[in-house]
Biopython code that builds the backbone (N, CA, C, O; Angstrom):
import numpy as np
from Bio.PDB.StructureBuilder import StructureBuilder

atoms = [
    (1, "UNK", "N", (-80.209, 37.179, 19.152)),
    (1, "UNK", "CA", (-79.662, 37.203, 17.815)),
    (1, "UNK", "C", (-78.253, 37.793, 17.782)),
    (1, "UNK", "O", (-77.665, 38.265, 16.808)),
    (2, "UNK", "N", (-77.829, 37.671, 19.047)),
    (2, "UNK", "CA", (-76.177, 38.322, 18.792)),
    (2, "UNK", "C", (-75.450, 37.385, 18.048)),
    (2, "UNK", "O", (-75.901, 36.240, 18.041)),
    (3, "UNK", "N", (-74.254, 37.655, 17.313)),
    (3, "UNK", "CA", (-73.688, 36.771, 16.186)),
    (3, "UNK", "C", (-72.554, 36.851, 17.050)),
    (3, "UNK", "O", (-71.718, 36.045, 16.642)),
    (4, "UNK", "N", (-72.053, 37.606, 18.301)),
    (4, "UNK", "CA", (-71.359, 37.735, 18.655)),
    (4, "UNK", "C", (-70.735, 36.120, 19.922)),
    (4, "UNK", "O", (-71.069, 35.879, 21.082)),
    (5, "UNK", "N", (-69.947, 35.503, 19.153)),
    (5, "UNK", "CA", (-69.578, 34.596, 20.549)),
    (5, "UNK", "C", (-68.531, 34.626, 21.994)),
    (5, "UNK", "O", (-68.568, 33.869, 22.964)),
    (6, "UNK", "N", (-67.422, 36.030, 21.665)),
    (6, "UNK", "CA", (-67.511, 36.228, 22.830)),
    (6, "UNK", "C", (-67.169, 37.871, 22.885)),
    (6, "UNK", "O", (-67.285, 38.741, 22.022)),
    (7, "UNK", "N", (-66.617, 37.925, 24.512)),
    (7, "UNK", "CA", (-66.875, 39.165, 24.492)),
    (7, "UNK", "C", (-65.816, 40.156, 24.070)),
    (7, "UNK", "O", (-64.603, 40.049, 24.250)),
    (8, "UNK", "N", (-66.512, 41.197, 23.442)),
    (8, "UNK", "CA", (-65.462, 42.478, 22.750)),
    (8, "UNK", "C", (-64.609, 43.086, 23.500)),
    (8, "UNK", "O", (-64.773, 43.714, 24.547)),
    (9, "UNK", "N", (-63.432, 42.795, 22.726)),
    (9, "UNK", "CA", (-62.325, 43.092, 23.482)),
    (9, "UNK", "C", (-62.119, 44.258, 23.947)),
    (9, "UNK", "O", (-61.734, 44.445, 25.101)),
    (10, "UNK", "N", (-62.323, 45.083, 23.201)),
    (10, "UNK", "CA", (-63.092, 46.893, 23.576)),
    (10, "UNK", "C", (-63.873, 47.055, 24.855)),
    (10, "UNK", "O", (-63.784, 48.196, 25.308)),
    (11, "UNK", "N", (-64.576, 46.268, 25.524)),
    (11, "UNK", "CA", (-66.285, 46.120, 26.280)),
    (11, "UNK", "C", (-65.807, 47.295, 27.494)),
    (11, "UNK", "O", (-66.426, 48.359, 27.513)),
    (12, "UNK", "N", (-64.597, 47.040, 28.579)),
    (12, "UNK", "CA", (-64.144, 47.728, 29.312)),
    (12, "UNK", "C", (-63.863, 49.140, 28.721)),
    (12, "UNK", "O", (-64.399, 50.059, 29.340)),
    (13, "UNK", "N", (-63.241, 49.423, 27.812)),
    (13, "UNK", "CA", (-63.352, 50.635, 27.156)),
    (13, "UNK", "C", (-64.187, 51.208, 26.929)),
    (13, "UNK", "O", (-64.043, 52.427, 27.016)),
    (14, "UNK", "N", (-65.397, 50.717, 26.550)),
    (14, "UNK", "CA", (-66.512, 51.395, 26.041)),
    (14, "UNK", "C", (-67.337, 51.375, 26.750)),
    (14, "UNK", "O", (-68.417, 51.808, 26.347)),
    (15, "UNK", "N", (-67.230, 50.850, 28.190)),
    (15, "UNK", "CA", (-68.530, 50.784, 29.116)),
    (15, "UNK", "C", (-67.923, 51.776, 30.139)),
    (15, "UNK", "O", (-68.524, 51.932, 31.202)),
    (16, "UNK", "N", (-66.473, 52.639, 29.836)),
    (16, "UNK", "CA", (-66.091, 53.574, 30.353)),
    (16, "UNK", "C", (-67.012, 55.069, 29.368)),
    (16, "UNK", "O", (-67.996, 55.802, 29.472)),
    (17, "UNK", "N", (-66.251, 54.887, 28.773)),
    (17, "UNK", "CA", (-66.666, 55.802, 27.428)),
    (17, "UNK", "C", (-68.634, 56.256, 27.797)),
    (17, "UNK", "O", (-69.127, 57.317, 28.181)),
    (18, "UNK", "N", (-69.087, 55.325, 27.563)),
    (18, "UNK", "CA", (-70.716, 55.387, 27.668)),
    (18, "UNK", "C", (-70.653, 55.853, 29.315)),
    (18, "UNK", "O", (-71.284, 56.903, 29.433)),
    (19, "UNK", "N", (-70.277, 55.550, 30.180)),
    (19, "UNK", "CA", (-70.415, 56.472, 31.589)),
    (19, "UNK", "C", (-69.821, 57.750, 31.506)),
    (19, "UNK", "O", (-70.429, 58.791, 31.753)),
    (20, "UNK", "N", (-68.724, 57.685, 31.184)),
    (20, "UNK", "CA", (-68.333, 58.970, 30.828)),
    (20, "UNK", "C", (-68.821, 60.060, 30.091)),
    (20, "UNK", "O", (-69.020, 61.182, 30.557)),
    (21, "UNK", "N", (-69.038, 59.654, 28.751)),
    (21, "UNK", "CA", (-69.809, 60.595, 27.604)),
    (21, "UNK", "C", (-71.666, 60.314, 27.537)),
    (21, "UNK", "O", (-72.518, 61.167, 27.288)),
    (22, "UNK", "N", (-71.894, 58.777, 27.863)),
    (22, "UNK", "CA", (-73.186, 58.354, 27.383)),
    (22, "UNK", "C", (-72.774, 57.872, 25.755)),
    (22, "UNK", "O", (-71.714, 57.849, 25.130)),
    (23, "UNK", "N", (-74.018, 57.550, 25.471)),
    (23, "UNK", "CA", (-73.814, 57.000, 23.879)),
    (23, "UNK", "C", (-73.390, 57.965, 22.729)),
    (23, "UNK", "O", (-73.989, 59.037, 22.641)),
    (24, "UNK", "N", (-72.654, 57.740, 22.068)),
    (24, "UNK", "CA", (-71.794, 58.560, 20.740)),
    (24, "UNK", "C", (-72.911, 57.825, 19.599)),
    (24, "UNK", "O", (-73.463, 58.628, 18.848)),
    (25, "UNK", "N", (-73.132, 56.916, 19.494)),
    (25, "UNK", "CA", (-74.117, 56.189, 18.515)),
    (25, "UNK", "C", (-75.669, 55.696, 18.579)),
    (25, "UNK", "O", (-75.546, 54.472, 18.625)),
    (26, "UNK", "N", (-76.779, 55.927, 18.600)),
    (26, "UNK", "CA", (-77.691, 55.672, 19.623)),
    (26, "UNK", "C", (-77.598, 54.214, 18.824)),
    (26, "UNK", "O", (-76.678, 54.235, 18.007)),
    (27, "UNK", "N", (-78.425, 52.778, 18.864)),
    (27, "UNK", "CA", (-78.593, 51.895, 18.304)),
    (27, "UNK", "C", (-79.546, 51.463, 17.569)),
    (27, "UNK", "O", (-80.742, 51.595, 17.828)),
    (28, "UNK", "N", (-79.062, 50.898, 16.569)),
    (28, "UNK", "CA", (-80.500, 51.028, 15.410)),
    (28, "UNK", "C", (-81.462, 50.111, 15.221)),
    (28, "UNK", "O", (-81.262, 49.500, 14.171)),
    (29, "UNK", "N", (-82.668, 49.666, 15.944)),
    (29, "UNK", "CA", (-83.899, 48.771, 15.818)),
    (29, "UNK", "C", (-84.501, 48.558, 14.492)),
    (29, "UNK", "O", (-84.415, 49.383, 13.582)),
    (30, "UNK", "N", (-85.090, 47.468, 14.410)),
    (30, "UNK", "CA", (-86.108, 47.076, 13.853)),
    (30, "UNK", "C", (-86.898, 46.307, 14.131)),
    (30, "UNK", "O", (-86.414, 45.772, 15.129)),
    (31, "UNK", "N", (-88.196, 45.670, 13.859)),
    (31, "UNK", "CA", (-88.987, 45.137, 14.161)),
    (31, "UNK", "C", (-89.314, 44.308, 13.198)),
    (31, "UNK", "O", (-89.570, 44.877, 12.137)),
    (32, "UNK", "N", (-89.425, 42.766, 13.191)),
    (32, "UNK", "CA", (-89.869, 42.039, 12.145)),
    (32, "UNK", "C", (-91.630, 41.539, 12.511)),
    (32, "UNK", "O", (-92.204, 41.050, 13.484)),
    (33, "UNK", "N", (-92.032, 41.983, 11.128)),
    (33, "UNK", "CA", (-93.249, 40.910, 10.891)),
    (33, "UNK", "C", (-93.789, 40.709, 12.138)),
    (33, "UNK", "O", (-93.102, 40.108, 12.964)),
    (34, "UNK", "N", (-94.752, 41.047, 12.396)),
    (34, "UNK", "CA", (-95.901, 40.306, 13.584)),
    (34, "UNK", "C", (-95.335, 40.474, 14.914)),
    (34, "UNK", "O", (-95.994, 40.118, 15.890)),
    (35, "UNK", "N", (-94.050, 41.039, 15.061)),
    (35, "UNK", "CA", (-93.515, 40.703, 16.463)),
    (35, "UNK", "C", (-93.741, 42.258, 17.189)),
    (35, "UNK", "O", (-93.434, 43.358, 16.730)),
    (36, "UNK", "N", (-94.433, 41.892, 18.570)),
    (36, "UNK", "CA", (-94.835, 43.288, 19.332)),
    (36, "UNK", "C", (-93.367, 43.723, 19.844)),
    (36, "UNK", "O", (-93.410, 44.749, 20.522)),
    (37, "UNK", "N", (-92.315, 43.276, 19.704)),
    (37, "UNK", "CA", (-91.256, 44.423, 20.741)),
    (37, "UNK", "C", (-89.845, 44.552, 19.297)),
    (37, "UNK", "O", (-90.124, 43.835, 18.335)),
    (38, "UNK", "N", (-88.948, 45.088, 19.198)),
    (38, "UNK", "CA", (-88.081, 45.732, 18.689)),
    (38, "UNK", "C", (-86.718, 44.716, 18.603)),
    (38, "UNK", "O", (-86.685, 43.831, 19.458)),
    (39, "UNK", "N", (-85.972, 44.756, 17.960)),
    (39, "UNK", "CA", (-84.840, 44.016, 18.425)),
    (39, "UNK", "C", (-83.661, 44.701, 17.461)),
    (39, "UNK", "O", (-83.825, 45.307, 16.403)),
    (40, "UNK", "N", (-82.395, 44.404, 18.181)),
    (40, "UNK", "CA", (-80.957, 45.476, 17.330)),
    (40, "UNK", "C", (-80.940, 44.806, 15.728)),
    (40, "UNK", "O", (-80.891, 43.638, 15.344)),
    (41, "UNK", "N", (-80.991, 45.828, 15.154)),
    (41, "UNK", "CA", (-81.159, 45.786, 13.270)),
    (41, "UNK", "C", (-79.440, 45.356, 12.976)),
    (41, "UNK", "O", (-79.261, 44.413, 12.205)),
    (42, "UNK", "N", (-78.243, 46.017, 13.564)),
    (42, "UNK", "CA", (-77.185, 45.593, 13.104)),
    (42, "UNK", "C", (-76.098, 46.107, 13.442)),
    (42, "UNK", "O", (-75.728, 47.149, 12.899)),
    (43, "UNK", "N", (-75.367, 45.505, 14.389)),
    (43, "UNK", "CA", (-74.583, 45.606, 15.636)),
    (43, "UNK", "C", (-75.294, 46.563, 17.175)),
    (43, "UNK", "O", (-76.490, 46.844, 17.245)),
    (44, "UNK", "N", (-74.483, 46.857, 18.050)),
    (44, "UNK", "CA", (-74.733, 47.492, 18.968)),
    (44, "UNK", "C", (-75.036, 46.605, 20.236)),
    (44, "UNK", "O", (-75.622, 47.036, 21.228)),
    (45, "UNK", "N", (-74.558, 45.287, 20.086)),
    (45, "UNK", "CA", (-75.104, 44.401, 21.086)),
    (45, "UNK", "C", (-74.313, 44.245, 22.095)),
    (45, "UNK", "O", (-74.706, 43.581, 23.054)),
    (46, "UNK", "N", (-72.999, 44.842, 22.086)),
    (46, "UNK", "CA", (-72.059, 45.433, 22.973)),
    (46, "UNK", "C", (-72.688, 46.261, 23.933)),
    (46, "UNK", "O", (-72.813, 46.136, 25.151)),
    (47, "UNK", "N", (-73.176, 47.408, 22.884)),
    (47, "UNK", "CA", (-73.577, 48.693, 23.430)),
    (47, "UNK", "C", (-74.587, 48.336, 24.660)),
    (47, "UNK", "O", (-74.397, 48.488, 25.867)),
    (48, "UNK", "N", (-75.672, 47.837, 24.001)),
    (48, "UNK", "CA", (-76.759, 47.333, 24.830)),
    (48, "UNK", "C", (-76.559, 46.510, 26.431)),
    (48, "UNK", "O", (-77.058, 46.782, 27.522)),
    (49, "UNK", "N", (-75.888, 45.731, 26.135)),
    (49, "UNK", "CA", (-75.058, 44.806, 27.057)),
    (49, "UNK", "C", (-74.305, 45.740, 27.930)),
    (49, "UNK", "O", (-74.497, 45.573, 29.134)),
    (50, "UNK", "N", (-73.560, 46.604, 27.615)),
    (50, "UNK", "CA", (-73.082, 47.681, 28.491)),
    (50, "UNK", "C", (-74.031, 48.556, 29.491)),
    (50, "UNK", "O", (-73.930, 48.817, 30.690)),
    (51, "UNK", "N", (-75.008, 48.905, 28.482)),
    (51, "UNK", "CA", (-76.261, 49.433, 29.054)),
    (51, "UNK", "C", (-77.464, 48.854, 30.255)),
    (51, "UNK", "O", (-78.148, 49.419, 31.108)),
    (52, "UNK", "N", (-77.318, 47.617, 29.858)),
    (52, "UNK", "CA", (-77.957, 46.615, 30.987)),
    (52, "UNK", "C", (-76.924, 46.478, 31.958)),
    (52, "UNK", "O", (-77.431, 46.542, 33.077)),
    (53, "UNK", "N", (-75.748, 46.325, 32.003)),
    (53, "UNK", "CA", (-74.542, 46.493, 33.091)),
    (53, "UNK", "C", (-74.871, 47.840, 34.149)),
    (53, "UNK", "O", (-75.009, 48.004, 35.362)),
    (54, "UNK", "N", (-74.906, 48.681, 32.908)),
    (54, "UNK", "CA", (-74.490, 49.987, 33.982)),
    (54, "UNK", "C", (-76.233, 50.124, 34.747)),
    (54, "UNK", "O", (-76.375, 50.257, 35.963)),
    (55, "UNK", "N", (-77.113, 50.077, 34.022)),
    (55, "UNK", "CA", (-78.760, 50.400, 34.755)),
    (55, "UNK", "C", (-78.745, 49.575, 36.149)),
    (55, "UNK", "O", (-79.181, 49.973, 37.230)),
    (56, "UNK", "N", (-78.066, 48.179, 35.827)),
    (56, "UNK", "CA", (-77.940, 46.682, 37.092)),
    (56, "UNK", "C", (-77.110, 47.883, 38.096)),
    (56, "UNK", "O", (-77.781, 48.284, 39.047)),
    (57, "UNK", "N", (-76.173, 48.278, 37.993)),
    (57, "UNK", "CA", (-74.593, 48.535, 38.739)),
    (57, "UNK", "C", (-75.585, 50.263, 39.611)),
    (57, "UNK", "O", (-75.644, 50.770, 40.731)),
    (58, "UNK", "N", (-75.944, 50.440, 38.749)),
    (58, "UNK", "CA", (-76.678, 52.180, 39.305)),
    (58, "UNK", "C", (-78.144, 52.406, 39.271)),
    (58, "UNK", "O", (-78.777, 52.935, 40.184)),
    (59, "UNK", "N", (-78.746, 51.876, 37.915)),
    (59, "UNK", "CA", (-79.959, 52.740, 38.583)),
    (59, "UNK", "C", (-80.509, 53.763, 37.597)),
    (59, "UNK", "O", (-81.701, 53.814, 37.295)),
    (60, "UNK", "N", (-79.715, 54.450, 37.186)),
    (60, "UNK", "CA", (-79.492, 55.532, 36.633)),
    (60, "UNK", "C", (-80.507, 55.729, 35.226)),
    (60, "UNK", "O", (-80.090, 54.891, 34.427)),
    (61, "UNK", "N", (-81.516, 56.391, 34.677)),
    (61, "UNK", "CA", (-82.475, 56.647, 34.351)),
    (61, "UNK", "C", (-81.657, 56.509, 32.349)),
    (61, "UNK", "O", (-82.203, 55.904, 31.427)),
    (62, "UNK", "N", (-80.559, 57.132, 32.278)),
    (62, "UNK", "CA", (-79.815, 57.368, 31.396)),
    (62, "UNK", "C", (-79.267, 56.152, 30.821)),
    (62, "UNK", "O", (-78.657, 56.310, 29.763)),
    (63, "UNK", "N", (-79.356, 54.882, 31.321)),
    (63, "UNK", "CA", (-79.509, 53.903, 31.083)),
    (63, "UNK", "C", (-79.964, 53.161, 30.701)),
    (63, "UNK", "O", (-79.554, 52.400, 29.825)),
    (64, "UNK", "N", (-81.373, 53.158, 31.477)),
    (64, "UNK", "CA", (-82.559, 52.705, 30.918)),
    (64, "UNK", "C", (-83.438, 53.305, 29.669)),
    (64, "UNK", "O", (-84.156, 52.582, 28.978)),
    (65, "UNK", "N", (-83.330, 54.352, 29.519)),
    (65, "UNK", "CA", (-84.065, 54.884, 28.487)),
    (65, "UNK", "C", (-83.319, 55.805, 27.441)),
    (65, "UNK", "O", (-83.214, 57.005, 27.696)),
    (66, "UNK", "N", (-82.898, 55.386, 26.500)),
    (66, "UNK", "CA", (-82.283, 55.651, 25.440)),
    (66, "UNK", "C", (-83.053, 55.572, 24.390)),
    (66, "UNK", "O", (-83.992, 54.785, 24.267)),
    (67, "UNK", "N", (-82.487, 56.831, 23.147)),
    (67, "UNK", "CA", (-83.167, 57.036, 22.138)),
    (67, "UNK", "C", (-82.627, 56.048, 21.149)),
    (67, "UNK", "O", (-81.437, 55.738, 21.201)),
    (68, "UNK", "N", (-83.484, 55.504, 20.196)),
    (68, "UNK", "CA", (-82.749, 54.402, 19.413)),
    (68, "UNK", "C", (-83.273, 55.055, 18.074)),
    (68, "UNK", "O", (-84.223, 55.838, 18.095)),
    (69, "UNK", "N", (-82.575, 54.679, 16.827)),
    (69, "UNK", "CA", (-82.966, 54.644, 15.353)),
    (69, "UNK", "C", (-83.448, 53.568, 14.916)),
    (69, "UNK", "O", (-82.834, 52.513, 14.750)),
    (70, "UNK", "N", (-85.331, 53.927, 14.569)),
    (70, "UNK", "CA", (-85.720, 53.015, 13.819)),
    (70, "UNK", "C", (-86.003, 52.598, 12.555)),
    (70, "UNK", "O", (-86.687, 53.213, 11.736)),
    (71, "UNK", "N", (-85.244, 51.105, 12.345)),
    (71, "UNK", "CA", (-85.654, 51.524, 10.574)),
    (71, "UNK", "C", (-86.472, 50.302, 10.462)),
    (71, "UNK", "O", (-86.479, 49.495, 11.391)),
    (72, "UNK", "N", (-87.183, 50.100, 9.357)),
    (72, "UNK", "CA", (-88.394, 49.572, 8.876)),
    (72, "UNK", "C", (-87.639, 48.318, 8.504)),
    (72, "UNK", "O", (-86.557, 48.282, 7.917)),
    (73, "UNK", "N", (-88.455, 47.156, 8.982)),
    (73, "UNK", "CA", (-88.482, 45.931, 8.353)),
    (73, "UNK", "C", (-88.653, 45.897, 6.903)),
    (73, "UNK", "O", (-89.667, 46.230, 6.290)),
    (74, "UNK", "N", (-87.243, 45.335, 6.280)),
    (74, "UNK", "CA", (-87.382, 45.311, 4.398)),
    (74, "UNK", "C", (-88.446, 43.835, 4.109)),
    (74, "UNK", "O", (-88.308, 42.634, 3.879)),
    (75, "UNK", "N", (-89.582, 44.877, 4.305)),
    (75, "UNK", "CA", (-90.701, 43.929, 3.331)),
    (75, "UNK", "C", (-90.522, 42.647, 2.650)),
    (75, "UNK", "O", (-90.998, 41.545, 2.927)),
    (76, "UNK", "N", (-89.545, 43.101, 1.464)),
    (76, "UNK", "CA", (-89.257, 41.946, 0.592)),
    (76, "UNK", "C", (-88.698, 41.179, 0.921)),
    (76, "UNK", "O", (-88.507, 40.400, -0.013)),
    (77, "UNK", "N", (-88.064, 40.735, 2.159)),
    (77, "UNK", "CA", (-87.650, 40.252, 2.541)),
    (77, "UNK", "C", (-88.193, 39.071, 4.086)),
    (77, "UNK", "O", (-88.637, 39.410, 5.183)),
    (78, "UNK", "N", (-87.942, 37.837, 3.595)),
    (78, "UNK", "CA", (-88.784, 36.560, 4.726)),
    (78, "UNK", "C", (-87.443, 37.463, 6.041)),
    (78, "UNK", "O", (-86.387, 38.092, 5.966)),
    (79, "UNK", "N", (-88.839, 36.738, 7.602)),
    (79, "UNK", "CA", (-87.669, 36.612, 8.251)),
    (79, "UNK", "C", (-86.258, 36.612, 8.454)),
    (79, "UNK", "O", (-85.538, 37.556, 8.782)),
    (80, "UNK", "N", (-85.871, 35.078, 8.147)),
    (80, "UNK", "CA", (-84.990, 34.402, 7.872)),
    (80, "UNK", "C", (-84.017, 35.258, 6.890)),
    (80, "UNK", "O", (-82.867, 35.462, 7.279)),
    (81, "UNK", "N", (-84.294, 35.592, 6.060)),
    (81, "UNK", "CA", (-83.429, 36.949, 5.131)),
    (81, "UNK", "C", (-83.116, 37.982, 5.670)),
    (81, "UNK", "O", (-82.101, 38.608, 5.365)),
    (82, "UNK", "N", (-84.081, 38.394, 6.721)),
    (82, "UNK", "CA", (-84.026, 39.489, 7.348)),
    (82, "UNK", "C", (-82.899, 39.647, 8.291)),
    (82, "UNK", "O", (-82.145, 40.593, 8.520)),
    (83, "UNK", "N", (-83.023, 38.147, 8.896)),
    (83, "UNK", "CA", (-82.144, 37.820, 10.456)),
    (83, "UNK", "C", (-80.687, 38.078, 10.221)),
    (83, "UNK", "O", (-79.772, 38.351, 10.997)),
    (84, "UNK", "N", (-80.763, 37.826, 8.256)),
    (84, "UNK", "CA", (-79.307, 37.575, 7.871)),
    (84, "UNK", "C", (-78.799, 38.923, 7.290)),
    (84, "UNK", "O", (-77.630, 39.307, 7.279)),
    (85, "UNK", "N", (-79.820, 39.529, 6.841)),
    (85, "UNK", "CA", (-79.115, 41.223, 6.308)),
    (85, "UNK", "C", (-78.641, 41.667, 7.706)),
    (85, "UNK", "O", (-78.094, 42.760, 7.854)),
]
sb = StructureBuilder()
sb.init_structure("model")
sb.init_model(0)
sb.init_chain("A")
sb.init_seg("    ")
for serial, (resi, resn, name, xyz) in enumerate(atoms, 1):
    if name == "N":
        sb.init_residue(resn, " ", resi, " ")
    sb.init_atom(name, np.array(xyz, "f"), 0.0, 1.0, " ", f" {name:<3s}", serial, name[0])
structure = sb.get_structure()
């Protein structure tokens, strides 16, 4: 579901930044309707993508397991509404 088509011009910057510091923002999940695993609520798909880089490149535990913010699937809302908030 990235909306993103290519890559952020920032990406080298910030995949310094996140080795350097780690995450400044953790990334914020949600989960729609019926579905068993989580997916990014709204942006951070950089972040993530950086994160699968650096775990591939090292290894490194700090990578793989990050704390994320979860917020609740808006009810009133179909899928499809959802995909788009």
């Amino acid at each position: 579901m990235n909306p993103r088509l290519t890559r952020n011009p920032d990406y080298e910057e910030i995949k310094a930044s996140i080795r350097l510091r780690g995450l400044d923002h953790p990334p914020h999940i949600t989960q729609r309707p019926g579905e068993l695993f989580c997916i990014i609520a709204n942006g951070g798909n950089t972040r993530l993508a950086i994160l699968n880089e650096l775990w591939q490149e090292t290894r490194e535990e700090r990578y793989r397991n990050i704390a994320c913010l979860f917020h609740p699937w808006q009810t009133e809302k179909s899928v499809g509404e959802g995909n788009l908030h």
